[in-house]
C-alpha positions as CSV (number, residue, x, y, z in Angstrom):
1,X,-35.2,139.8,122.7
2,X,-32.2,139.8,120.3
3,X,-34.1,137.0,118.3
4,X,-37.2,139.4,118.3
5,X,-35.0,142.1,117.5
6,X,-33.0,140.4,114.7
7,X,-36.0,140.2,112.8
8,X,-36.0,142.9,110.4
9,X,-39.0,142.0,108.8
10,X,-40.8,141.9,111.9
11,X,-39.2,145.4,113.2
12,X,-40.3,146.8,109.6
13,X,-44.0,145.7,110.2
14,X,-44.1,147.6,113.5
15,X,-42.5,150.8,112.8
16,X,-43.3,151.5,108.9
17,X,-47.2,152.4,109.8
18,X,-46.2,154.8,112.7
19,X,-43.0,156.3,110.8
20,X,-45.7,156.8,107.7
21,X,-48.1,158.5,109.8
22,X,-45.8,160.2,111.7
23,X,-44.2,161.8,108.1
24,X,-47.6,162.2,107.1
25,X,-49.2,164.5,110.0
26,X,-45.7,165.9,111.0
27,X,-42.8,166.5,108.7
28,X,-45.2,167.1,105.1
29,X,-46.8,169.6,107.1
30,X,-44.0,171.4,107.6
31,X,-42.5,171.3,104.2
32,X,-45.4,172.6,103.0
33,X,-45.0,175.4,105.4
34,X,-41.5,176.2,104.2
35,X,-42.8,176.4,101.2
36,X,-45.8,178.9,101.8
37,X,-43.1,181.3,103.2
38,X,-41.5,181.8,99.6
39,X,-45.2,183.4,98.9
40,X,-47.8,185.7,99.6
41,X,-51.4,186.0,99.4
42,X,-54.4,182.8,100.0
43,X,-53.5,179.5,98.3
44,X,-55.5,178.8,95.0
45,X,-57.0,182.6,95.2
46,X,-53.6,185.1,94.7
47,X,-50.7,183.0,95.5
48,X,-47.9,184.6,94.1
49,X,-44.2,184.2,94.8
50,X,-42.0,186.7,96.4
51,X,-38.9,185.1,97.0
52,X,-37.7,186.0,100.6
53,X,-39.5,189.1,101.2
54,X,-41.5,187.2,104.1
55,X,-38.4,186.5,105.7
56,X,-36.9,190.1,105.1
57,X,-40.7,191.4,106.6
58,X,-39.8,190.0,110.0
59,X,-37.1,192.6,110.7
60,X,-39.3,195.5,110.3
61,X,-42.5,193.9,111.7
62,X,-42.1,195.5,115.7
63,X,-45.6,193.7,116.4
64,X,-44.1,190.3,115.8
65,X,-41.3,190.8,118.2
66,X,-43.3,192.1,120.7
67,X,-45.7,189.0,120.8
68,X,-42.0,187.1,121.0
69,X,-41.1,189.0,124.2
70,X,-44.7,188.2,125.5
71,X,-44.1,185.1,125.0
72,X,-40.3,184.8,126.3
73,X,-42.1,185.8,129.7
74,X,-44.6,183.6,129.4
75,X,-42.4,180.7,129.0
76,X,-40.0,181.8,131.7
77,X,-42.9,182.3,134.3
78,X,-45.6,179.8,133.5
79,X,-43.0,176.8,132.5
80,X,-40.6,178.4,135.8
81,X,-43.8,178.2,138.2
82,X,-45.5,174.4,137.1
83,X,-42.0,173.2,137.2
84,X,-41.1,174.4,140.4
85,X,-44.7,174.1,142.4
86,X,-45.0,170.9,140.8
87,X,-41.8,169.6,142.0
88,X,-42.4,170.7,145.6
89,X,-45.9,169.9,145.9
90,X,-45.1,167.0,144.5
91,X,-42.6,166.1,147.8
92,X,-45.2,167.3,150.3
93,X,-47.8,164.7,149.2
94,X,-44.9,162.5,149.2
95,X,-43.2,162.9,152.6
96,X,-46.5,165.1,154.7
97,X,-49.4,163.3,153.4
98,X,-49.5,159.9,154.8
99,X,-53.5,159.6,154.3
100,X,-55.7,159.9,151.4
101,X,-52.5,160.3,148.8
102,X,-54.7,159.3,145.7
103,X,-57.9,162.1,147.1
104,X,-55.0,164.6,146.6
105,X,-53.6,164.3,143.6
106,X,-56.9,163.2,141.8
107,X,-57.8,166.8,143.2
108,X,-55.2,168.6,142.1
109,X,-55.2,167.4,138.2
110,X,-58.8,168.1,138.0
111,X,-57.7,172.1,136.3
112,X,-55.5,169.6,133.9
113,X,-58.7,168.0,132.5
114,X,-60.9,171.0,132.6
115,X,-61.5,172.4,128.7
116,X,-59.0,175.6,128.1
117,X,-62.3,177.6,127.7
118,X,-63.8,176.8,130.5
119,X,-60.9,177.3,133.0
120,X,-60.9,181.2,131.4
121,X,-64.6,181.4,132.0
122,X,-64.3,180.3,135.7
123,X,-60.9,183.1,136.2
124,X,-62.8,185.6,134.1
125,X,-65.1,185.4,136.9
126,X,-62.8,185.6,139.3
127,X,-61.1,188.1,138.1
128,X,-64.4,190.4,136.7
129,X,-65.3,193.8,138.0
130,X,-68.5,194.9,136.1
131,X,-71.5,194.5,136.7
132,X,-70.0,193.4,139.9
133,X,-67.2,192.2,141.7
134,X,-65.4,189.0,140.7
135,X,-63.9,186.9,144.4
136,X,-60.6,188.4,143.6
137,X,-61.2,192.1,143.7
138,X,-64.3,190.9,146.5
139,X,-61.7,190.0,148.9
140,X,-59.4,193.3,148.5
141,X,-62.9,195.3,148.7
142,X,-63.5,193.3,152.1
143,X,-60.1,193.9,153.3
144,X,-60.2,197.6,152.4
145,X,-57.9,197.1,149.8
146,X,-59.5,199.2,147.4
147,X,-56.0,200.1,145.6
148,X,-56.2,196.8,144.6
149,X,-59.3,196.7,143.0
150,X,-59.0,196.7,139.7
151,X,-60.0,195.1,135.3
152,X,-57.4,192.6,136.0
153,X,-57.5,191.3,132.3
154,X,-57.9,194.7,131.4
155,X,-55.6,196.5,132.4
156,X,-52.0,196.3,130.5
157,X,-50.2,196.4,133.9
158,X,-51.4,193.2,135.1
159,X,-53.3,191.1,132.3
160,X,-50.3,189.3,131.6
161,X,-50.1,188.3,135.4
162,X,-53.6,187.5,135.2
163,X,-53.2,184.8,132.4
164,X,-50.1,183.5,134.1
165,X,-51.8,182.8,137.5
166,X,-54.4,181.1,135.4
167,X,-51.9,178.8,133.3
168,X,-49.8,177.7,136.5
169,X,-52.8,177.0,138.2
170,X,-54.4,174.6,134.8
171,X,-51.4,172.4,134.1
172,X,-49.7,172.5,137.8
173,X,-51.5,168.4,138.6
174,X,-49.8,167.4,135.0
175,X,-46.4,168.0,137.1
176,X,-47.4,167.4,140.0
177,X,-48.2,164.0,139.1
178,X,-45.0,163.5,136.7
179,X,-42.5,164.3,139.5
180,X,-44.8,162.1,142.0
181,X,-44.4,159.6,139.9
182,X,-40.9,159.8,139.4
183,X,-40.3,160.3,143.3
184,X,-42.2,156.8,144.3
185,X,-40.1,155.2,141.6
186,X,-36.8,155.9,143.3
187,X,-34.9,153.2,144.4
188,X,-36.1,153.0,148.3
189,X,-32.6,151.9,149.5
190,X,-30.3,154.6,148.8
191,X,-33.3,157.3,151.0
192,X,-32.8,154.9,153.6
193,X,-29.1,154.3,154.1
194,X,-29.4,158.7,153.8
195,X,-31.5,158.4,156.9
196,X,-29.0,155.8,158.7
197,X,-26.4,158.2,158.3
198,X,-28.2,161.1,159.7
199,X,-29.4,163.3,156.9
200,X,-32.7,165.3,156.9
201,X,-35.4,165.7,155.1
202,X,-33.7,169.2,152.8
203,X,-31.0,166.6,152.1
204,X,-32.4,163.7,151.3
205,X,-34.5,165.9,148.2
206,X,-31.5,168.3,147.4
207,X,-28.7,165.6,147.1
208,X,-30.4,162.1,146.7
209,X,-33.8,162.6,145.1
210,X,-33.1,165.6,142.6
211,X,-29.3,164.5,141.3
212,X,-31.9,160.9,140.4
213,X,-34.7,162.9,138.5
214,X,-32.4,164.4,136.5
215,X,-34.0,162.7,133.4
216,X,-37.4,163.3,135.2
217,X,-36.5,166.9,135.0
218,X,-35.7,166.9,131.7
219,X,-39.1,165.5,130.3
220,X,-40.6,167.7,132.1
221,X,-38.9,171.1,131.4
222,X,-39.7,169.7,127.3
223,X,-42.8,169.2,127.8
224,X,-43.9,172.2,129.6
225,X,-41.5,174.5,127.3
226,X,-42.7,173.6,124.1
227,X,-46.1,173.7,125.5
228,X,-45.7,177.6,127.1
229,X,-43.8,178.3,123.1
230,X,-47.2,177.1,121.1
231,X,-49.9,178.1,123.5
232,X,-52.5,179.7,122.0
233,X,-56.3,178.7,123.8
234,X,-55.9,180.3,126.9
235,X,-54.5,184.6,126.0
236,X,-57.9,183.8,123.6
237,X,-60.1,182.5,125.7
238,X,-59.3,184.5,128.9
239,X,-57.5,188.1,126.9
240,X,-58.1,187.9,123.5
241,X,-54.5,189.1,123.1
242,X,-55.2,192.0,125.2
243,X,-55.6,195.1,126.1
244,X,-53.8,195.9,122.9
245,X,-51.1,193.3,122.4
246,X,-49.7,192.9,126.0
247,X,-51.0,189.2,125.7
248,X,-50.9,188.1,122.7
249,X,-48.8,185.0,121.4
250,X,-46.9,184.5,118.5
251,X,-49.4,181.3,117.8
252,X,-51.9,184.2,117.9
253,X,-50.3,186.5,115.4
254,X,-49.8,184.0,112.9
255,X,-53.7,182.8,113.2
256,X,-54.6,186.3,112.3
257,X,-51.9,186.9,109.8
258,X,-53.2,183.7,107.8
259,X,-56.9,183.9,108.8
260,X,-57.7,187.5,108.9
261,X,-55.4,189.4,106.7
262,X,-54.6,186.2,104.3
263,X,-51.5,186.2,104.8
264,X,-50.4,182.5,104.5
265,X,-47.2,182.8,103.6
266,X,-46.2,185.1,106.4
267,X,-48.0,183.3,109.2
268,X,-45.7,180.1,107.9
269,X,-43.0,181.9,108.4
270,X,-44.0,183.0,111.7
271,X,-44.7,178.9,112.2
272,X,-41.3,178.5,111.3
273,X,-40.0,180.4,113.9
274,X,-42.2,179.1,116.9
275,X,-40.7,175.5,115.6
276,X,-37.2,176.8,115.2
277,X,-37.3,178.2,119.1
278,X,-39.0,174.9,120.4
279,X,-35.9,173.3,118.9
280,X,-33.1,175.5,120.3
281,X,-34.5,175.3,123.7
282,X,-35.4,171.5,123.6
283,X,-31.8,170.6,122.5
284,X,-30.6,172.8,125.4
285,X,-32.5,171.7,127.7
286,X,-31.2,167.9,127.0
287,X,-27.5,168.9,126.9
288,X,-28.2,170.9,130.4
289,X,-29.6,167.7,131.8
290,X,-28.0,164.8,129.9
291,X,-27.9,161.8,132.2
292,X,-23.8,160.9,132.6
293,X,-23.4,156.8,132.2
């Protein structure tokens, strides 16, 4: 290895071609988008420069902090519930299902693989009301529920918890199978000499396993943050952003800023902003987790 690694000519071959596609898909694109936000109108129609009056527009624009605030809950719930459900379903396969392991969790990723479109399609079903009753509002009718019958992507009260039932349910096998994979990797000896000296099974998870998937954790909570932060398929496919703007994105307000209202410069400074609060949470989540020597 340090002969391999010595060689910079050989190092230069292998990283160059991904480090120049990387700069080309990745950080170009968002120069350029800096430098849409210093102008208004389409590109090569009316693009004219205004200085900062994008940036001063954000302060006044009570639509885009709403769609902010959406999506503050939507990170904390959606990204709070796969990372949580995943982590516990996660330990039942491990230590309840002793048969059939692989059945289970090639079960449970099956939402993970299923197009954005047509998991709304399937819950817009579920969740339907006209011209008749989705299983959802079925079962209360059954029950004698009727209170709880209800548009449950249309009404403002509950569209949001609609969507987020929906996006737990898609992605929950992604973490499911990242924390399974991280539990059969740990280091067999250390669970055992827990068991010798007489702990149970809540200990063995809350002061062996977790403290050890720390960095497990941590790739995790990044991925599924920045994911919940840029999500965009699913409020469209399943809302459409609403009733109103109860569910709509900030991903979703820049689209139609650039794309309906021509509005490029504006929508890249709303782009701006989604990247800037990927970033802050991403490095905090890696100084809250960072892995002591």
């Amino acid at each position: 290895m340090s002969k391999v690694l010595g060689d910079k000519k050989a190092l230069a071959l292998f990283t160059i071609p991904a480090l120049l596609l990387f700069t080309i898909l990745v950080f170009i694109p968002i120069i350029w988008s800096m430098v849409y936000t210093f102008f208004t109108g389409t590109p090569g129609v009316n693009f004219t420069f205004s200085g900062g009056a994008n940036y001063l527009r954000i302060f006044q624009d009570a639509q885009l902090w709403t769609t902010f605030k959406n999506n503050i809950i939507y990170v904390i719930t959606v990204g709070g519930g796969q990372i949580v459900f995943g982590f516990l379903i996660a330990m039942v396969i491990n230590f309840g299902v002793r048969e059939h392991q692989n059945l289970v969790r090639t079960l449970l990723f099956i939402p993970v693989v299923l197009p954005g479109v047509a998991s709304a399609q399937l819950w817009l079903k579920m969740y339907a009301i006209t011209p008749q009753y989705g299983l959802l509002n079925s079962i209360f009718n059954m029950l004698g529920i009727d209170s709880l019958v209800k548009a449950w992507t249309g009404d403002p009260s509950t569209a949001m918890i609609a969507l987020i039932i929906m996006d737990i349910w898609k992605a929950l096998g992604m973490y499911i199978l990242i924390f399974y994979s991280g539990i059969i990797d740990l280091p067999e000896d250390a669970v055992e000499a827990a068991r010798i000296d007489g702990a149970n099974v809540f200990q063995i998870i809350t002061r062996i396993q977790m403290p050890m998937l720390k960095p497990i954790f941590r790739m995790a909570l990044v991925m599924c943050i920045t994911a919940c932060f840029k999500v965009y398929d699913s409020p469209v496919a399943l809302t459409g952003g609403g009733p109103g703007i109860v569910t709509t994105m900030p991903s979703m307000y820049m689209y139609s800023n650039a794309f309906n209202y021509s509005q490029f410069g504006y929508a890249s400074v709303i782009a701006i902003l989604i990247l800037i609060e990927c970033a802050i949470f991403t490095v905090a989540v890696n100084k809250l987790l960072a892995q002591k020597d």
